[in-house]
C-alpha positions as semicolon CSV with decimal commas, in nm:
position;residue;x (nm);y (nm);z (nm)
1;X;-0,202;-1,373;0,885
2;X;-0,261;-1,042;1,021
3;X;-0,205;-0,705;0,803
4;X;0,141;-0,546;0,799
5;X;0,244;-0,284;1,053
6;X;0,557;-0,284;1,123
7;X;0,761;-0,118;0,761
8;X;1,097;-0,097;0,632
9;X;1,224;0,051;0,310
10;X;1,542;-0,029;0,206
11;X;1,752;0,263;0,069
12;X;2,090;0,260;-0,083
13;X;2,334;0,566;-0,145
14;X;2,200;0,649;-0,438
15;X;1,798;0,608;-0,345
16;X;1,556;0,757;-0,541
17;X;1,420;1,109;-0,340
18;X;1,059;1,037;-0,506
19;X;1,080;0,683;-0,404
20;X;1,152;0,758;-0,070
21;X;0,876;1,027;-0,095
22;X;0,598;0,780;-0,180
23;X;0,692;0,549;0,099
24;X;0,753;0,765;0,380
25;X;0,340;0,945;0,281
26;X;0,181;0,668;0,232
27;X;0,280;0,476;0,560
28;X;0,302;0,831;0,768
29;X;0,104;0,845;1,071
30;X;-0,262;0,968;1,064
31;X;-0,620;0,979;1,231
32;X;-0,769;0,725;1,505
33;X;-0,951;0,564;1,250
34;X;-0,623;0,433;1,028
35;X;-0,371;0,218;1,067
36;X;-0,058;0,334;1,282
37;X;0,247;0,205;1,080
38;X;0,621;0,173;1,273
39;X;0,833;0,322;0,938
40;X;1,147;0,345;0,958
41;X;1,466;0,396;0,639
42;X;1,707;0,130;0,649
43;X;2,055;0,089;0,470
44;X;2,378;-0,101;0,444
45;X;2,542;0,119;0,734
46;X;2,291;0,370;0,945
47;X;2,423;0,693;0,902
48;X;2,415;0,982;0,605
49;X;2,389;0,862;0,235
50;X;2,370;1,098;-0,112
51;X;2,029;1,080;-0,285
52;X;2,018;1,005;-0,692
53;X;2,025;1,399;-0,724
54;X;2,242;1,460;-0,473
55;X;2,086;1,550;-0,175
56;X;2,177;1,396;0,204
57;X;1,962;1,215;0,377
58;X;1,984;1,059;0,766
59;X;1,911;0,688;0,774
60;X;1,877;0,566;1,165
61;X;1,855;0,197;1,087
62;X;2,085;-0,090;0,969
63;X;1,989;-0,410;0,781
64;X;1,890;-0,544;1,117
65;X;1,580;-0,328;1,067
66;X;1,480;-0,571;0,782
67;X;1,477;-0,888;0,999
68;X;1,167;-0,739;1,216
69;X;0,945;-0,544;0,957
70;X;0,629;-0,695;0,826
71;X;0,630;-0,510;0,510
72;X;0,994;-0,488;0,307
73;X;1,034;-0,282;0,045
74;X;1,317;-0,257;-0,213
75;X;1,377;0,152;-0,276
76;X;1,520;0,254;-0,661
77;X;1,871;0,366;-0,653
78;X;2,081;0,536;-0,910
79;X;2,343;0,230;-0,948
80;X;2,127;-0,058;-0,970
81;X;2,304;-0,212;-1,218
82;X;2,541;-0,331;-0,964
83;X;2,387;-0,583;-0,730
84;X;2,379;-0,482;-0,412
85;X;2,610;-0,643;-0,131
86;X;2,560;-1,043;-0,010
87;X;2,455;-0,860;0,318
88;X;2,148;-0,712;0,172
89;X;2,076;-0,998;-0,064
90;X;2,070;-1,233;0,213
91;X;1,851;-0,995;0,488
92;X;1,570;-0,982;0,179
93;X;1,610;-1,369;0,144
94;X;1,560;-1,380;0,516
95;X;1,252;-1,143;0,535
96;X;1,082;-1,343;0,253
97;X;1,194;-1,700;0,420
98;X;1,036;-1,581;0,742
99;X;0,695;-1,479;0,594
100;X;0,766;-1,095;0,529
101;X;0,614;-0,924;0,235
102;X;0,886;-0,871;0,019
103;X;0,843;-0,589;-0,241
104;X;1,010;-0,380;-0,528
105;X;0,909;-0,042;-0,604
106;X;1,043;0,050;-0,999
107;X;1,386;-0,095;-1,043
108;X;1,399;-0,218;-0,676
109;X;1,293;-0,481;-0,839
110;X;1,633;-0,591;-0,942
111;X;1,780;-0,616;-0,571
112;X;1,470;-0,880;-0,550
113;X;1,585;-1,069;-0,852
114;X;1,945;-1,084;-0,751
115;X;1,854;-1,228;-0,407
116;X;1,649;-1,495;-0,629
117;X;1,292;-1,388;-0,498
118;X;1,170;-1,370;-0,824
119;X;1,296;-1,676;-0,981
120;X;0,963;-1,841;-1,129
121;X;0,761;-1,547;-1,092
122;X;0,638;-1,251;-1,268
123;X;0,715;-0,933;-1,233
124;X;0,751;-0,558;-1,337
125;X;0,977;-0,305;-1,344
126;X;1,045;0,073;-1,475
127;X;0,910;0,019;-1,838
128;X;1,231;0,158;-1,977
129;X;1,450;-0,145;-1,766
130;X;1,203;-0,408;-1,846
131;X;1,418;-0,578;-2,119
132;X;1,704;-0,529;-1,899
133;X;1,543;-0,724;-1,585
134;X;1,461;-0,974;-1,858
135;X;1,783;-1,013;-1,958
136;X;1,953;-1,048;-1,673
137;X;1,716;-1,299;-1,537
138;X;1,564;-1,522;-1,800
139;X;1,384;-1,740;-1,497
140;X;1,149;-1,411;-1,428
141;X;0,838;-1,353;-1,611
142;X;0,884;-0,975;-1,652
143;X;0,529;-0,791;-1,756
144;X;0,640;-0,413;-1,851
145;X;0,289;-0,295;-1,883
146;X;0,222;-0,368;-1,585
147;X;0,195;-0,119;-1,292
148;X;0,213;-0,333;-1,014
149;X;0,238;-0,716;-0,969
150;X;0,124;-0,927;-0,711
151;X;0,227;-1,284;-0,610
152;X;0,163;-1,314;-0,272
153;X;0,467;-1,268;-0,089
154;X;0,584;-1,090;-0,366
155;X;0,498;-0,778;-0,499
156;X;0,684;-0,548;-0,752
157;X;0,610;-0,228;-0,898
158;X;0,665;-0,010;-1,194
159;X;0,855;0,305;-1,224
160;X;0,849;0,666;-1,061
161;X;0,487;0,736;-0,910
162;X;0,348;0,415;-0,952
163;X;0,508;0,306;-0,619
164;X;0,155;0,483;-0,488
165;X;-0,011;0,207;-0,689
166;X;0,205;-0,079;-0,577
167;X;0,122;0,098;-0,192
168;X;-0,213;0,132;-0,226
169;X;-0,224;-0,209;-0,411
170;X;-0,115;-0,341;-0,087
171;X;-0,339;-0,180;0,165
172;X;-0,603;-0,294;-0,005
173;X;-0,520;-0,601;0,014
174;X;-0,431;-0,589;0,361
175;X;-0,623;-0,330;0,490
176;X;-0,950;-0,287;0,266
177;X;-1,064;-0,057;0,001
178;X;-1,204;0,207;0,295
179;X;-0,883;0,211;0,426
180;X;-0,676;0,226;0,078
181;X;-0,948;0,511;0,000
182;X;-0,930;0,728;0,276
183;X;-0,509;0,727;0,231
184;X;-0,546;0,766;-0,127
185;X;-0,807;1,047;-0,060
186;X;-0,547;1,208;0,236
187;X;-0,278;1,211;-0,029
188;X;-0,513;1,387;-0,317
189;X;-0,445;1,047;-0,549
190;X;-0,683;0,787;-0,739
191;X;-0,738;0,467;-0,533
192;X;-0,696;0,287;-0,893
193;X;-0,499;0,449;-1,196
194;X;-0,477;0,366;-1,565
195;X;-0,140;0,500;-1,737
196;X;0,097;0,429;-1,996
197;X;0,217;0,084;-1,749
198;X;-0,131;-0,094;-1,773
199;X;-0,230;-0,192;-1,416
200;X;-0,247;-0,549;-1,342
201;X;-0,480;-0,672;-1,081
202;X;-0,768;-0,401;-1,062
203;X;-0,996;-0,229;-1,257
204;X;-0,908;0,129;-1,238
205;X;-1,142;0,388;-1,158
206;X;-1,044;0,720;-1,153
207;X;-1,155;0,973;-0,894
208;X;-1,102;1,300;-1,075
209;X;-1,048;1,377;-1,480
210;X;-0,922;1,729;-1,664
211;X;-1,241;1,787;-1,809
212;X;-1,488;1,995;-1,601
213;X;-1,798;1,883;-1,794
214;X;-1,728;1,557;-1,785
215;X;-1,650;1,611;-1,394
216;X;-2,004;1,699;-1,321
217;X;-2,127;1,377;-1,501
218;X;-1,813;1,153;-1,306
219;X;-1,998;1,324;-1,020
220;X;-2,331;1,255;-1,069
221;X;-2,277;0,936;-1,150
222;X;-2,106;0,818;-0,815
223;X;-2,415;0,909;-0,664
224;X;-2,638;0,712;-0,895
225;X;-2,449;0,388;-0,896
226;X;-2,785;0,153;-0,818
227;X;-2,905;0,310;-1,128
228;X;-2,818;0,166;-1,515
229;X;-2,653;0,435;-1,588
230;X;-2,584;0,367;-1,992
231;X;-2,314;0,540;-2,175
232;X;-2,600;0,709;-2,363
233;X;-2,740;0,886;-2,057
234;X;-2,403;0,994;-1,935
235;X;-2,359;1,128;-2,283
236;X;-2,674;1,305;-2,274
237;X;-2,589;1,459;-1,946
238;X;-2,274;1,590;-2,046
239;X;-2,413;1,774;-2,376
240;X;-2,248;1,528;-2,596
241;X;-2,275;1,256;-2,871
242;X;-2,249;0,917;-2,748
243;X;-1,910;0,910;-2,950
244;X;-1,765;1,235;-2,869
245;X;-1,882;1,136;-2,495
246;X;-1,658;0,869;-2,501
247;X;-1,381;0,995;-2,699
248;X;-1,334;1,292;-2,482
249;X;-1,426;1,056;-2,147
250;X;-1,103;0,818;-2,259
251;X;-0,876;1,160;-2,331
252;X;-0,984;1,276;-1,977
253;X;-0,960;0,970;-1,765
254;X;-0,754;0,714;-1,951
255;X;-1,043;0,435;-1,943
256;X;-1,370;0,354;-2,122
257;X;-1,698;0,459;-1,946
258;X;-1,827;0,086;-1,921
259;X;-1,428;-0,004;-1,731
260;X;-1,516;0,307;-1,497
261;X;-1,829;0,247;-1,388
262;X;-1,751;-0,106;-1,324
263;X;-1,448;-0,069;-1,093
264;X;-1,661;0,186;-0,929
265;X;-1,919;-0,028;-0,841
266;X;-1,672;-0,306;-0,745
267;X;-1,483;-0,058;-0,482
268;X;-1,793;0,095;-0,363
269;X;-1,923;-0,295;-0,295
270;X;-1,621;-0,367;-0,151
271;X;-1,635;-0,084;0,113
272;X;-1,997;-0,197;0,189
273;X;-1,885;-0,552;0,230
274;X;-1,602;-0,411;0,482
275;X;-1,815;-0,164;0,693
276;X;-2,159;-0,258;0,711
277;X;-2,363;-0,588;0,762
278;X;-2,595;-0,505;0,468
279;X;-2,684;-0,883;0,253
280;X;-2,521;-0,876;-0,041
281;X;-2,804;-0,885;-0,217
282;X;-2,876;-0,529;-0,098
283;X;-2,510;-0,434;-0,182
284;X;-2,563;-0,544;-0,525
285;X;-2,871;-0,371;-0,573
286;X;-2,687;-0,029;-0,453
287;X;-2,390;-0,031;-0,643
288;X;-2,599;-0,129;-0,961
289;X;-2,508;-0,485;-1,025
290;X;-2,900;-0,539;-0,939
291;X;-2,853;-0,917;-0,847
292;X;-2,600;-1,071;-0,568
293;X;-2,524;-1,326;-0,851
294;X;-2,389;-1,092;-1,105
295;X;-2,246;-0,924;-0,819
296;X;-2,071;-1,237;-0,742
297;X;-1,992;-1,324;-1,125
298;X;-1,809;-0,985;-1,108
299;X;-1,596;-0,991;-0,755
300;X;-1,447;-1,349;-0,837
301;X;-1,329;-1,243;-1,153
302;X;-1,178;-0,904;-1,068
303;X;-1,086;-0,996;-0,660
304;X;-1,046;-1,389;-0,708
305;X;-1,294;-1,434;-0,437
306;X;-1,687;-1,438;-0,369
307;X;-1,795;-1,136;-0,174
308;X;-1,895;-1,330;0,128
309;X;-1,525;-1,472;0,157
310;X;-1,405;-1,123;0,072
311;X;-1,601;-0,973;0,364
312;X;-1,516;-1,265;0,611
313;X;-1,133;-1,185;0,537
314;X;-1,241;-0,842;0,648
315;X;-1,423;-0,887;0,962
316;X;-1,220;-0,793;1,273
317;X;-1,259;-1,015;1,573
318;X;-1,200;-0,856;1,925
């Protein structure tokens, strides 16, 4: 199935303004060399509808919007605690019958859960509604650590700014890491992000930290990825014990040095598996996994798939 292009965010009177931030950034229009997504706002009745903090906003598009878009995504709103209409319930039904991906950003999750999408499945929500989602609908698995999860046709996320992880999640997915990097780089954000809602599918690998020391070192380090690069050595560079290294590294950046490094060298392989025609045993040896079998040992347990199937699923036929 090709990626998603055509987009439609469902938002309610009473949609979250930051939720409807994160969506209408990430899929805005940008260079030659990135996707072109059709966006568009859609609600019950096109017209005005109040924000959660009270500001107006202009929504062109109807439900019917929902029953051509690729990608469907479920907005916050202030009143979710009231289902929304059988209209709505049914057009997310549809979208998911037809082969749409069908997804929930923080407690859009309930709208998917009331239309039954999540029945069997697990999911997350806002950590503070988690036991709420639960409640409501003992036949979903809810994970509230989670910051985004994905099952298939299915994807929820977690609260407030993690909708850009539940995004990027999905260009990744659909798009590649180069493609998921260069948006996430556009918008000044990590590709990956570890937080307070533990994310669920990748490894994260923060781009930037607090600490300016400890920047130089992050630094250095991307550009000596084929090299061992122990915890002692990044220690040493950064003026540091091994133990205050890491103490101060996991303040700064929310991981362990080892998780870092290692879902930097997975993203960095992926982007070499996407864009050039290098043998993985060459990628392997740059990133600093040194063999293409620990490579491989590595990318099925963190992508589900050998990098060779990864890369075919990435290679664009005319």
């Amino acid at each position: 199935m090709p990626p998603f292009v055509t987009v439609a965010a469902y938002a309610p009177h009473g949609v979250g303004v930051l939720g409807v931030g994160i969506v209408s950034e990430v899929f805005d229009a940008r260079g030659p060399d990135l996707p072109r997504f059709d966006f568009a706002l859609c609600t019950d009745r096109p017209g005005r509808i109040r924000s959660d903090v009270g500001l107006p906003i202009m929504v062109e598009h109807g439900l019917d919007r929902l029953a051509a878009a690729d990608l469907v995504i479920a907005l916050p709103w202030a009143d979710f605690r009231t289902p929304p209409g059988p209209a709505v319930l049914e057009a997310l039904a549809a979208a998911h019958e037809r082969g749409a991906l069908v997804a929930g950003h923080c407690v859009g999750a309930f709208a998917l859960a009331a239309a039954g999408l999540l029945d069997g499945r697990r999911a997350t929500t806002h950590w503070r509604f988690a036991g709420l989602l639960a409640d409501r609908h003992p036949d979903v698995t809810v994970e509230p650590d989670a910051l985004y999860i994905d099952e298939g046709r299915i994807a929820t996320g977690a609260g407030a700014a993690a909708g850009f992880d539940l995004c990027l999640h999905l260009l990744r997915r659909e798009y590649g890491a180069a493609t998921a990097n260069a948006i996430a780089r556009d918008l000044v954000l990590p590709s990956h992000r570890d937080g307070g809602q533990a994310q669920y599918l990748a490894t994260p690998a923060p781009e930037d930290c607090d600490d300016d020391r400890l920047a130089d070192v992050l630094a250095w380090a991307r550009e000596h990825l084929h090299e061992p690069l122990p915890v002692a050595e990044l220690a040493r560079r950064s003026l540091m014990s091994r133990r205050s290294f890491a103490r101060r590294f996991a303040a700064s950046t929310g991981t362990t040095p080892h998780a870092w490094l290692l879902g930097l060298r997975i993203s960095r392989a992926e982007e070499l598996l996407e864009t050039t025609e290098l043998p993985v045993e060459e990628i392997a040896r740059l990133v600093g996994f040194g063999s293409a079998a620990v490579l491989r040992a590595q990318f099925v347990r963190r992508r589900g798939v050998p990098p060779r199937s990864y890369r075919r699923s990435f290679t664009r036929t005319p």
